[in-house]
N, C-alpha and C positions, 0 to 999 in steps of 0.2 A: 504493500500500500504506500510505500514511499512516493512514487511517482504521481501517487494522486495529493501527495501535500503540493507539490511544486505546480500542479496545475489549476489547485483550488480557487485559486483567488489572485492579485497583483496585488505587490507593495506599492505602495502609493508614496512619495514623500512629497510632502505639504511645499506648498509655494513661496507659501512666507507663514514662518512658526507662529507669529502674530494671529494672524487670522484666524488659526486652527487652537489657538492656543487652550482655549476651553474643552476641546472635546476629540475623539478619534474615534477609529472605526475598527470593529473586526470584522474578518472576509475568513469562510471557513466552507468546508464540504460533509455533509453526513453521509457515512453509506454503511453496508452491513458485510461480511467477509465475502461478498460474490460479486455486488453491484456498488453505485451511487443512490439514494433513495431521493426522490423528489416526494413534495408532499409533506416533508417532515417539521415540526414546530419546535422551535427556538426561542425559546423566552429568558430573560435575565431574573433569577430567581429573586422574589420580593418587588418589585419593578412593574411596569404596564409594556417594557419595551418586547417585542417579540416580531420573527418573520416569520418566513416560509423559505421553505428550498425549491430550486426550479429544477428543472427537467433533469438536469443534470448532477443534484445533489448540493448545488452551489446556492450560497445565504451570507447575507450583509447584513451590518446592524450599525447605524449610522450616530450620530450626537450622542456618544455616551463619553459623560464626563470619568477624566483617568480616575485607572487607581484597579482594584481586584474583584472583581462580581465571579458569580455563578452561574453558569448555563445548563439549562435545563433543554432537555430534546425528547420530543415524544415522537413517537408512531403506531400507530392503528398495527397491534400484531405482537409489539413487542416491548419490553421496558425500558422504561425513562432512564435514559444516562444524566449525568450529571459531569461539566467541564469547567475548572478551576482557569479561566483568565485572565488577561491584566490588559487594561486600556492606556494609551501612551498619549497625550496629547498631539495634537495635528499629525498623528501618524497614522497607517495603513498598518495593524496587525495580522499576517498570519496565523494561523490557527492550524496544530496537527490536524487530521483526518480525523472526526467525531467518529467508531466503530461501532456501531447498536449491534445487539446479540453476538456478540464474541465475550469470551470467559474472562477480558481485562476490563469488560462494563456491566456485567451483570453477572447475577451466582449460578441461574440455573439458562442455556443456550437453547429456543427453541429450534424444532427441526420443522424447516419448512418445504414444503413440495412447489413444483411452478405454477401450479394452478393457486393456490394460497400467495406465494410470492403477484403474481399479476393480480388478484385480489385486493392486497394489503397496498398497492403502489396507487390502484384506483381511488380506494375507500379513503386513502390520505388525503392525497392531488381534490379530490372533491371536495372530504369536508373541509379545507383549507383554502378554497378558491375563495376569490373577489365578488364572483356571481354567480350564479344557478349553471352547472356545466359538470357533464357526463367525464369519464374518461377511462377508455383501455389502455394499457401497455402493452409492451411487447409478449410479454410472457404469456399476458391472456389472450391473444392476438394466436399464435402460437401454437396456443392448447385448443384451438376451434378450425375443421376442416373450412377455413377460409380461404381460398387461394389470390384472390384480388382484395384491393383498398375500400372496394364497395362494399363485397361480404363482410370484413370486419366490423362496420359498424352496427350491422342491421339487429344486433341482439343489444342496442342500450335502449333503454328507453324512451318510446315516443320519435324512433328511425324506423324508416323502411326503404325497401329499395325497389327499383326495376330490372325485372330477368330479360335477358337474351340468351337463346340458344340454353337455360337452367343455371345461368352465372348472372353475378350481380352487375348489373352497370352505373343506376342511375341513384344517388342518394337523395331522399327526401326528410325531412322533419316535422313531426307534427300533423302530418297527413296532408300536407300544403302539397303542391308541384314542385317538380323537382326544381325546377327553376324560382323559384322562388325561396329557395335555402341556398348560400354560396356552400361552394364547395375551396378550400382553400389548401397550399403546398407551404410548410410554414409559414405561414402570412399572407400568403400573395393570390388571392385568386386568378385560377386558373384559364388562359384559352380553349375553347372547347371547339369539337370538329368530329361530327358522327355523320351516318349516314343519310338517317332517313328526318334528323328533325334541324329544324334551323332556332331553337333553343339555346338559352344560356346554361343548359345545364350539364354541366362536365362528365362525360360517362369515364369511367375507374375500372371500364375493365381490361384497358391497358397495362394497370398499375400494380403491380405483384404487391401483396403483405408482407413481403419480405425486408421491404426497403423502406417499412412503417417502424418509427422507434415509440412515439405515441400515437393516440389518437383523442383527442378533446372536440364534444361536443357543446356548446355553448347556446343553450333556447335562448336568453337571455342577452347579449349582445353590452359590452361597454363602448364607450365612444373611441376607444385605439385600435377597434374595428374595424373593417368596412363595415358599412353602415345596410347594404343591399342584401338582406338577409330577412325576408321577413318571417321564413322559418325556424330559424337559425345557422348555426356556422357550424361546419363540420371542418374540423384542421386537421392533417396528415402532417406530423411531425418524422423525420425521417433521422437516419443517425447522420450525428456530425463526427467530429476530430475523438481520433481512441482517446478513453482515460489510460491506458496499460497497453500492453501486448494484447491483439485478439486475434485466434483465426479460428474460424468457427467454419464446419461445413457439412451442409445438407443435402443428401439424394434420397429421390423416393422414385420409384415404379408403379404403376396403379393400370386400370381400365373400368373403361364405361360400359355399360350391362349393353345397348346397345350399338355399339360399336364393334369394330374386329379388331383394329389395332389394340395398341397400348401406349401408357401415357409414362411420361418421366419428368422427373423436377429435377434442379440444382442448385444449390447457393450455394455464398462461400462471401464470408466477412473478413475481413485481414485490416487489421490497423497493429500502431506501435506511434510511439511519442520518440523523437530526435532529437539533436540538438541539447544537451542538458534539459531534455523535457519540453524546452519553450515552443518544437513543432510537433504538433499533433497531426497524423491523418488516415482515414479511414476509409476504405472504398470495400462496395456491395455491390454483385452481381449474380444475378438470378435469371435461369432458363425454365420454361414450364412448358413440353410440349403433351397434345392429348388428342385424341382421334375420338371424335364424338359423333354422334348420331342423333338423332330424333323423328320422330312421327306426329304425323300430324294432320286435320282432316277442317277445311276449309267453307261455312256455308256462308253463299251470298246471296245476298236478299234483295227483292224488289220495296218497295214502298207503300204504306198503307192501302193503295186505292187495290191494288194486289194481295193484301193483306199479308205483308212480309213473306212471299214463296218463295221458295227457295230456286234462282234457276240456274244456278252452278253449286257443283259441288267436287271442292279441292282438296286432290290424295295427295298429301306430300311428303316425300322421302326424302329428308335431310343426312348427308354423310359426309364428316370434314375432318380439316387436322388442323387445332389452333396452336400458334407458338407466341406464347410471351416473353419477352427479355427485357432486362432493367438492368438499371447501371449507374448508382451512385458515388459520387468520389466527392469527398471532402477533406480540406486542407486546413487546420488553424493554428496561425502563431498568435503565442504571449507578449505580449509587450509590457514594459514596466508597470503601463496603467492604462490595464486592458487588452484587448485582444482582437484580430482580425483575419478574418478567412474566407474562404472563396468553396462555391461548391459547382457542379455539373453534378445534370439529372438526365438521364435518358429513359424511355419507356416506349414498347411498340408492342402491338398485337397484330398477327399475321394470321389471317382464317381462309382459307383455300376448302370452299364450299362445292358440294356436288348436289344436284338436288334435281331428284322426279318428279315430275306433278301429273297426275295424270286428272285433268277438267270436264266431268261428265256435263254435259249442258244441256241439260233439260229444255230449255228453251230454242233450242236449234237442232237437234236430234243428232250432235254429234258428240265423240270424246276425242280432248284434244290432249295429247302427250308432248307435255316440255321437258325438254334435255337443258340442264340450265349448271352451269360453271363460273365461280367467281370468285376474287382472292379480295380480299376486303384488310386494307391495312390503313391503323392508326398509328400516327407516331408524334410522340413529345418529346422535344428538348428544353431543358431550361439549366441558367445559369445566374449564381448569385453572388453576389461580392458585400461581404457586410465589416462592417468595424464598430467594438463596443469601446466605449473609452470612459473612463472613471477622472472627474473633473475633481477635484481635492476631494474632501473625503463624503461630501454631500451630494453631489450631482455623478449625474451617468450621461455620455450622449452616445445614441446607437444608429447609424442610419446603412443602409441597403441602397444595391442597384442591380438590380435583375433583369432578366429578358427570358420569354419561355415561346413556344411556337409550339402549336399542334394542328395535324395535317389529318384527313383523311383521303385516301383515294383508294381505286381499284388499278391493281395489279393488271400483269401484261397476259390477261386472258380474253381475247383470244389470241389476241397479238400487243405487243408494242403502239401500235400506229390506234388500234380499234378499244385498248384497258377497258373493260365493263361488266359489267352482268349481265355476261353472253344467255340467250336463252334461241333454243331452235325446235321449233315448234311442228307437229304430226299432225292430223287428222284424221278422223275415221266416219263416214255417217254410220248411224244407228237408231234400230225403232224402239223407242224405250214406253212402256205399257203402265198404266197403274197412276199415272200422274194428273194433276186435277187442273183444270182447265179454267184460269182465272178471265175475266169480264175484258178482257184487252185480245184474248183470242190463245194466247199464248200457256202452255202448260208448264205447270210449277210441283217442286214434292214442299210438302209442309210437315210442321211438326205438330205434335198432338195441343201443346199450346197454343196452335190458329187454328186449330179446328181440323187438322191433319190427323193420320196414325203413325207417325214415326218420333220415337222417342229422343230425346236431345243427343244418346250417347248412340242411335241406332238408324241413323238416317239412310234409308235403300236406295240400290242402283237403279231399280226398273228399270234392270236389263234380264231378257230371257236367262231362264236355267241355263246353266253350264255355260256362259255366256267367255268369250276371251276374244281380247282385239287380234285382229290378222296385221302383221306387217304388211303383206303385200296390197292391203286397202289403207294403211295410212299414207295419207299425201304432204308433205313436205306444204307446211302452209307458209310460217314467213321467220324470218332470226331476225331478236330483238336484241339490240344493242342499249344499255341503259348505263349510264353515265352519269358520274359525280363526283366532285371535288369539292372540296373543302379545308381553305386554309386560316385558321385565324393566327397571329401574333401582337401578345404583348412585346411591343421595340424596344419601349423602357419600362421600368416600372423602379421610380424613386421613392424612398420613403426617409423620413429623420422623426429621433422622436428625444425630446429632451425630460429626462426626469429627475426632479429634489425632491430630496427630505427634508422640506421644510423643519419639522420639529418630531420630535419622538411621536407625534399622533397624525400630522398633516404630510401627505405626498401630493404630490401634484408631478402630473407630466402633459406635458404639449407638444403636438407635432404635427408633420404636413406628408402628404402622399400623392403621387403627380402617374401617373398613365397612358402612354399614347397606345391605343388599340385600332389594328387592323382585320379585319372581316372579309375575305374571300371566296364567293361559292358559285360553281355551274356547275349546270345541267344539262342534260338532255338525256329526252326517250325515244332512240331510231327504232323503226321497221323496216323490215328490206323483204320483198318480194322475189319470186324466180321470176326473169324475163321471160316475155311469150318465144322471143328470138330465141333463148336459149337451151331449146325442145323440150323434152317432155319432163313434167315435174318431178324431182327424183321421192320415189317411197322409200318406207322404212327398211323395206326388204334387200334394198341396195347396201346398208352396212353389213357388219359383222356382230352379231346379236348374243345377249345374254341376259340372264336375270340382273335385275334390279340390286346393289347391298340390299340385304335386310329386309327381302323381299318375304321369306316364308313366316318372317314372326310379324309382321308392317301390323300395327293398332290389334297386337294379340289380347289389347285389353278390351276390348269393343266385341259386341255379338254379329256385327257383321263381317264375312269374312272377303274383305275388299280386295285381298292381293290376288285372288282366283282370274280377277276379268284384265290382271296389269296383263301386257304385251311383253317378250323380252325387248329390250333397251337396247342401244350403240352407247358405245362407252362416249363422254365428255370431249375427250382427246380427239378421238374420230370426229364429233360432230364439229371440233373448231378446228380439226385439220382440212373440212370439207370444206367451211366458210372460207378459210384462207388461200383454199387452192383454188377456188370458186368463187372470189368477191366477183371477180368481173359479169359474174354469170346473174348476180341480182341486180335490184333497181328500187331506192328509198320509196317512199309508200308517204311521201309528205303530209296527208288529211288524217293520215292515220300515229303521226308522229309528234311528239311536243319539241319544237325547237326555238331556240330563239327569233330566229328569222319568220316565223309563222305563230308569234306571239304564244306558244303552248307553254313553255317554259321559263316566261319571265318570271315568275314568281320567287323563283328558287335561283337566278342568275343576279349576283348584287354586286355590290360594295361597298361596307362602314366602314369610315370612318372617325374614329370615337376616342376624346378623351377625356379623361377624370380628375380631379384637383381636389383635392381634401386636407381642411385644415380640422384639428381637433384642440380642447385644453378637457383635462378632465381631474377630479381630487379623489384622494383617499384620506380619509377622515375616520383616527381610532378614537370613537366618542367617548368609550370607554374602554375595562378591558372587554368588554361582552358585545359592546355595538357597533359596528363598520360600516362607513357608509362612502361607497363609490358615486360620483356624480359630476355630470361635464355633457360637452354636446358637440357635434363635430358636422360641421357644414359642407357639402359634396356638390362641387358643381359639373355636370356633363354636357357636353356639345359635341353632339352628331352629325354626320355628313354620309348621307347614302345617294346614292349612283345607281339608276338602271332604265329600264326601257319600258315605254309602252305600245303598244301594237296597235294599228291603225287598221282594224280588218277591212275597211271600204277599200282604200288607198292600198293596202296589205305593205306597208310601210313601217320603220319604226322612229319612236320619238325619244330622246335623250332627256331623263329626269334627273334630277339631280336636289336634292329637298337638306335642308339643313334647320337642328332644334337645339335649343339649349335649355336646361333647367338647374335651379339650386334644390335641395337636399337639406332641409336642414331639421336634424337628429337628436334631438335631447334623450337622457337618461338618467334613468335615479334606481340604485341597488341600497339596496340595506337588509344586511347580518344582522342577525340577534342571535349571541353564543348565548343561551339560557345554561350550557353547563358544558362540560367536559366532552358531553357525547351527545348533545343536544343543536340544531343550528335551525332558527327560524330565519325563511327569505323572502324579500320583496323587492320587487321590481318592475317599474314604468320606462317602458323604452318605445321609440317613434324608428321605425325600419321603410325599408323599401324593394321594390326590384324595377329594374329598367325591363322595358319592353323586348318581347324576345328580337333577333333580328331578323327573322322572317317575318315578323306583323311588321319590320318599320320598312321592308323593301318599297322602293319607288315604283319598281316594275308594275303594269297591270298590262289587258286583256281589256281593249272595245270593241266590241259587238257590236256595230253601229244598227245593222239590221234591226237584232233582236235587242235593243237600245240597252245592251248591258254592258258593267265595267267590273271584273273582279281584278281590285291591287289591293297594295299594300298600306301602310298608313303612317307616311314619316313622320306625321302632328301627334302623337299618341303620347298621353303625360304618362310617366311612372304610375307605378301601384302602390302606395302610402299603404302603413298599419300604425296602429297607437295597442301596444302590446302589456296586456299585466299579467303576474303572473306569481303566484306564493308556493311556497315552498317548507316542509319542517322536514330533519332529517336527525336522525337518531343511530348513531355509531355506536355497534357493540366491543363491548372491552376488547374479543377477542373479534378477527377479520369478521365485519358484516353491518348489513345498514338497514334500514327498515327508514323508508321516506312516502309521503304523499304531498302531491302537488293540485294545482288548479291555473290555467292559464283560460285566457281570454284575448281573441284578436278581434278589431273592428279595422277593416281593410275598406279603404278610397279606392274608386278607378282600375278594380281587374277590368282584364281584358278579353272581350269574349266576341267571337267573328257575327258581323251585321247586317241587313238587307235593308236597304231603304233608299226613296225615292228622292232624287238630288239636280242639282244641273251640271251640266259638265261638256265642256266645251262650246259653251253658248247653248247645249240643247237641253230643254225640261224634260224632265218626267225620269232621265234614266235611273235604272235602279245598277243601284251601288254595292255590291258587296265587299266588304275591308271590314278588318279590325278594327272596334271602337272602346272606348272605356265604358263602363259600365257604370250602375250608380253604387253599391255596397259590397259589400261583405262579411260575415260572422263564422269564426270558427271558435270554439269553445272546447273544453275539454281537462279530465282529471287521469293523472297518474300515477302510481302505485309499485315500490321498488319493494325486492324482501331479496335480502344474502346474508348467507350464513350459514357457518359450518354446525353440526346435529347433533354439536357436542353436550347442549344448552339440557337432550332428551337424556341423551346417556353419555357416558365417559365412554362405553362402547362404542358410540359413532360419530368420536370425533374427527375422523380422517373422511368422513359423509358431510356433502354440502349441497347447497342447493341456490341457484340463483336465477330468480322470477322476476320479471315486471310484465306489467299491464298499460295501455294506454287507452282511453276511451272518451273518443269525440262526436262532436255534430256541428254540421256550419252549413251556411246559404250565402248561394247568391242570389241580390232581386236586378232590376232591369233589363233581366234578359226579354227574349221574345217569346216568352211563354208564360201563362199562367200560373205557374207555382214558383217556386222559392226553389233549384235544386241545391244539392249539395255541390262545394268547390270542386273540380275535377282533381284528382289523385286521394280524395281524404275518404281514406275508410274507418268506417264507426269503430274498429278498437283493434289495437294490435298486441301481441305478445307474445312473448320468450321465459322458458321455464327448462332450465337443466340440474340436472342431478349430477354430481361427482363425487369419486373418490379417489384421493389423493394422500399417502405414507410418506411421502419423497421420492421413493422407489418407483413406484406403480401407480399410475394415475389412472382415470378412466372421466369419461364425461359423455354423456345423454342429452341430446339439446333440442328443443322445440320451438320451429319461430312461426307465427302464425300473422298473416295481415288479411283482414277483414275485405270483402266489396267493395270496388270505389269506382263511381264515375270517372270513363278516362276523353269523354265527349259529351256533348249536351246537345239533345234532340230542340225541335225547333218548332211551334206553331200549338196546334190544340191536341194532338197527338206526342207533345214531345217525350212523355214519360216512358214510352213503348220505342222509342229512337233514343234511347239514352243509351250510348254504349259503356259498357260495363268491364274493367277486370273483374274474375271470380275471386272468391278469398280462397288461401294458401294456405296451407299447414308443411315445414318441412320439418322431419326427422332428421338427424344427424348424429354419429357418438364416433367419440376418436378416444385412441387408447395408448398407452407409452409404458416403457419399462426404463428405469435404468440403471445399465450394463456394470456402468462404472463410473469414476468421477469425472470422465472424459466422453462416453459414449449412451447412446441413447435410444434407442429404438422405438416405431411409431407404427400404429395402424390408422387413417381417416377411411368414415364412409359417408356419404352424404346422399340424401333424398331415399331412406329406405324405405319409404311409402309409395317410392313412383308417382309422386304428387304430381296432376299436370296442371298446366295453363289454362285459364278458361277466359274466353272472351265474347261476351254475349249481348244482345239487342233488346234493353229492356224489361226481360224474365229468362230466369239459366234455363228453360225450356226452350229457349230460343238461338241456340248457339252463334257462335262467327267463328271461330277457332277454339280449338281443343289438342291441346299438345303434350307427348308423353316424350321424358327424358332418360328413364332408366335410374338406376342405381348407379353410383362410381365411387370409385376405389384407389385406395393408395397407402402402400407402406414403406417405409424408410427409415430411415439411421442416419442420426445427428451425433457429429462428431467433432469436440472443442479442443482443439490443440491447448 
């Protein structure tokens, strides 16, 4: 532990002894014989003076007049030490290394497991915060089959997330939209760049949990924040500069129940301190590769006057191999008085997609078979340069300079020249029997919910017995080229932030934060036809044929038995080695195509331009020893500039828009602690939040219609989304690792945003109807919360190595002004969510049982006097999970994760779960491994 005294803290010496001459400072580190502990409390015994240790294990204690005091250190878990010091006037003291539970600070050493260890680091770090805020460590990070930055949060209270492909992406808070809670990289919210949304909300499943050292959830928000949070803030804290020697490394092997391959992990941490100590650094690098599958069965629906029938229905066979890699390095030197360091962050997800569809279409009496191939990669770089400096022995100044960039695009399938979501398209006719004949002329299947016989999980082909597609009757209908890019970049992102210790009770810090952001995105959706010049159109029966992956088990959980009527397939490779030896032989299909040039695509083709300016001052006030009150306000101003095009259908021309907004932000807050006792903390707090409009509602672009006197754009004018947020809190820390808390929050939300129809002028001409994005007039989401952890030692001394850790969240909110007559709910907020695991943990041998369950939630909002029945729906979710560990030695470790052992699937439906739109089954997966700590 020697090397962690030399990096504890900087000696400071005083500028002029004068100044200082009343008082000095000690700078110290706690930790226990494995780690650093943050979280832990320091108090001057007899005194009101006391801190906190930060992330790092690192704690200051500012205007204490010289001479010898006592220090006192607690932690949730373990006993109080007690440290004989001495204060020196206008000096900087070091302080050895404070050691909690080693046999030279206490008589008797508890033995702790990892699951207990990331317990005890949370239950600190919380009851010890400034404000209402969740937090994982590493350890408990660790002990949970999480493999991305999104999974890890979803089991604290009052989170939840959105799946792709059965993996976590999108994080939410409180049941709000994902955009609507920042997602943040130490500090700095993130550039975001996905596929399918033009949202500000940062998808993480780029971002392995490897390369996670904390994770702090923050409902509550102070003004050193960003302020655009009106969920709250999720931070990914990542490791900085080693305290010690570290080379830590993990391989694991696994597979998905539906899949043939197999999956592999790797990491490997390596730090060490140079230099007599003064450079620290540390770099992380993690590979996750996995071959996954899924199933999946697709209904699309017509619209009331049809009574939602069904006149397609999509078979889909999903089969891929995703590769994740991350790649952290961080660098920090000491300096006399203070320190400065630099980091690079790398992140990319690479998914090389196969997928069958086979589209029975009721409504046209054919089934059409897509052969579809696609490689979908994100990637993030970011880079930070930061310096802390300690100003005599009262002030600190810290400021940053960072830049991050994240990209989406599709890989070079089919080629280089053509990167897309190749798709080549089959047909067959077919006379499908048994289907009901809706008022428009047109036959439809329905479910028993419209007055149909097919049940939501059992929806029929009506197609003849023993029914199978012929190759030599499918005809080559058209290849669809589908296209998308996506680049955002933060250029800069500055930030400073000045903090004193006014007095043993009063802190106070002010600072400013500056952002230039850039927004990049095209589109397009080609069709290409076979020329008539280039004879006859080729059939199925022209490749080389095989079953489908995963063809004999396809929706083995369903009573119909679908894969009987698939056709065998041409492999992917074939279908885009035809397109490429054969471009010359098609011809675009323009009415059928969205491009920019024929106004289909402007929606989704922009350019923001976007910066941010944010000053803040904010206080910390210890009213007593019991009362704390945080409070300050931070004013954010933004100014927009987007770029794009509108379509001139008469003229078939286009027009160059270009719209610019500016608005101020301004964010008050008010926190107050009440320590009623040792294990007791009552909290409250009034904070005013926001989000900026996503960037697809503010594109320029639109779509006229002149004919049909319509214009669907975007809407650069759109004000932010304001909240005036409360929210109480009691929490109740037990002697030994565990919490028992309940809360109640309240948001009243200005100006969501919800897409509009109505009659306007535009271009000199009355009447046309307008569709774009508008603000709306309210919002209310409401809701109470419910935490219990704790080991089952309280029942017997028998199960003390038994623990259990539950919460609950349960809400309700509305929005009014829409164009319906009721009140619905916010889109992403479901009525209650929650997590309940069971553990046991000796030190040796752990085990853990985990349940995360998220309620229904609107993820769209139907329209008119029917909208309740057009409300599109997620279904709620229950997943199982238990991961298991032994270990070997003081060096070695061994691991089993399983995750979704219910085969829990997706549901996505139209109004009532008897009415499906998608229903998707992921399997079981698996993974074992051994962790190994130099």
């Amino acid at each position: 532990m020697s090397k962690l005294t030399q990096i504890a803290a900087a000696i400071v010496l005083a500028s002029s002894a004068s100044v200082y001459a009343s008082s000095g400072k000690l700078v110290g580190v706690v930790a226990d014989p494995h780690t650093s502990l943050s979280g832990a409390t320091v108090r001057v015994k007899g005194s009101e003076f006391s801190t906190v240790t930060d992330y790092r294990g690192e704690f200051s204690l500012s205007k204490l007049s010289r001479g010898r005091y006592t220090l006192v250190v607690s932690y949730i878990g373990y006993g109080d030490a007690e440290v004989e010091v001495e204060v020196v006037d206008g000096k900087v003291v070091m302080l050895k290394p404070i050691i909690l539970n080693s046999s030279q600070t206490i008589e008797e050493v508890v033995s702790v497991g990892q699951i207990f260890r990331g317990e005890m680091a949370a239950a600190n770090t919380q009851k010890n915060a400034l404000s209402i805020k969740s937090v994982i460590a590493a350890d408990g990070i660790g002990k949970l089959p999480d493999r991305n930055a999104a999974e890890a949060v979803q089991r604290i209270p009052g989170v939840s997330i959105e799946r792709d492909q059965g993996e976590g992406r999108f994080v939410a808070v409180r049941g709000l939209p994902a955009q609507w809670s920042s997602t943040s990289l130490n500090g700095n919210r993130l550039p975001t760049a996905e596929e399918e949304t033009t949202s500000r909300a940062t998808a993480f499943d780029f971002f392995p949990s490897e390369l996670i050292e904390f994770v702090e959830v923050s409902k509550a928000i102070t003004p050193d924040m960003e302020g655009d949070a009106i969920g709250g803030n999720v931070n990914f804290i990542t490791k900085k500069g080693a305290d010690e020697f570290i080379l830590k490394t993990n391989v694991g092997v696994g597979q998905n129940e539906l899949a043939e391959g197999n999956n592999y992990s790797a990491n490997v941490i390596y730090g060490d301190r140079l230099l007599d100590d003064k450079l620290g650094f540390i770099i992380n690098a993690t590979a996750w590769k996995r071959d996954w599958a899924t199933d999946n069965f697709e209904a699309r629906r017509r619209g009331e006057e049809e009574n939602y029938g069904i006149y397609r229905l999509e078979l889909r066979d999903y089969t891929g191999t995703r590769e994740t890699f991350g790649l952290n390095g961080s660098v920090e030197y000491e300096l006399d008085s203070g320190s400065i360091s630099a980091s690079a962050l790398y992140g990319t997800l690479i998914d090389d997609e196969t997928h069958y569809k086979h589209r029975l279409r009721f409504d046209k009496s054919r089934i059409e078979l897509q052969h579809i191939r696609d490689e979908l990669i994100t990637e993030m770089t970011g880079f930070e340069l930061r310096g802390d400096h300690d100003l005599g022995i009262d002030k600190t100044l810290n400021w940053q300079i960072a830049s991050y960039e994240n990209e989406f695009r599709y890989g070079n399938k089919p080629n280089k020249q053509d990167h897309s979501y190749f798709v080549m398209r089959f047909d067959q006719k077919v006379n499908f029997s048994g289907l009901t004949q809706a008022g428009n002329g047109k036959n439809y299947a329905y479910n028993i919910v419209d007055g149909g016989q097919d049940p939501w999980d059992g929806i029929r082909t009506y197609l003849p017995e023993n029914f199978k597609m012929d190759p030599s009757q499918s005809q080559l209908s058209w290849v669809n080229l589908y296209k998308v890019f996506v680049n955002e970049k933060d250029r800069a992102v500055v930030n400073v932030d000045l903090e004193w210790q006014v007095d043993n009770a009063l802190a106070v810090k002010f600072g400013a934060k500056y952002r230039d952001k850039q927004r990049q995105a095209s589109f397009s959706d080609e069709f290409y036809s076979w020329k008539a010049s280039s004879g006859d159109v080729p059939t199925l029966d022209s490749f080389s044929l095989a079953d489908q992956p995963g063809r004999t088990d396809y929706l083995s959980e369903l009573p119909v038995n679908y894969h009987a009527l698939f056709a065998p397939v041409a492999s992917t490779e074939d279908a885009m080695q035809f397109w490429n030896s054969n471009r010359s032989n098609f011809e675009l299909i323009a009415d059928e195509s969205a491009l920019v040039n024929n106004g289909g695509a402007l929606g989704r083709n922009f350019t923001v331009n976007e910066t941010h300016a944010s000053l803040y001052g904010m206080g910390v006030y210890q009213f007593n020893q019991d009362i704390e009150i945080v409070a300050g306000i931070r004013a954010t101003h933004t100014d927009t500039d987007v770029s794009g095009f509108t379509y001139l259908e008469e003229s078939k021309t286009l027009e160059a828009n270009n719209h610019t907004k500016d608005y101020w932000a301004i964010l008050p807050s008010f926190h107050l602690t009440y320590r009623a006792s040792e294990d007791i903390n009552y909290r409250f707090a009034l904070t005013r939040t926001f989000a900026r409009p996503d960037f697809g509602d503010l594109t320029a672009g639109g779509t006229f219609l002149e004919q049909e006197q319509q214009l669907k754009t975007g809407n650069p004018d759109l004000n932010p989304t304001f909240s005036t947020n409360l929210d109480l809190m009691v929490e109740y820390y037990f002697e030994r690792v565990g919490l028992l808390s309940a809360g109640v929050f309240y948001k009243d939300i200005q100006d969501p945003i919800y897409w509009s129809t109505r009659k306007d002028t535009y271009r000199g001409i009355d009447g046309i109807s307008i569709n774009r994005p508008e603000n709306g007039n309210d919002a209310k989401v409401a809701g109470v919360e419910v935490a219990f952890n704790r080991d089952l030692a309280f029942i017997s001394s028998q199960l003390e190595n038994f623990g259990v850790m539950s919460n609950a969240t349960f809400m309700d909110s509305e929005m009014t002004g829409l164009s319906r007559s009721d009140n619905p709910a916010i889109p992403g907020q479901a009525d209650e969510l929650y997590n309940f695991t069971l553990y046991y943990d000796n030190t040796l041998f752990a085990a853990r049982l985990s349940v995360n369950h998220k309620g229904a939630y609107i993820d769209e909002h139907g329209t008119g006097s029917t909208a309740s029945q057009e409300d599109i729906y997620y279904g709620a979710n229950t997943t199982v999970d238990f991961t298991t560990s032994y270990q070997l030695n003081e060096h070695a470790l061994v691991y089993l994760e399983l995750n979704n052992l219910t085969d829990e699937p997706l549901e996505y439906y139209q109004g009532n779960e008897g009415r499906p739109l998608q229903v998707e089954y992921y399997g079981i997966r698996g993974m074992v491994g051994l962790n190994y700590q130099f």
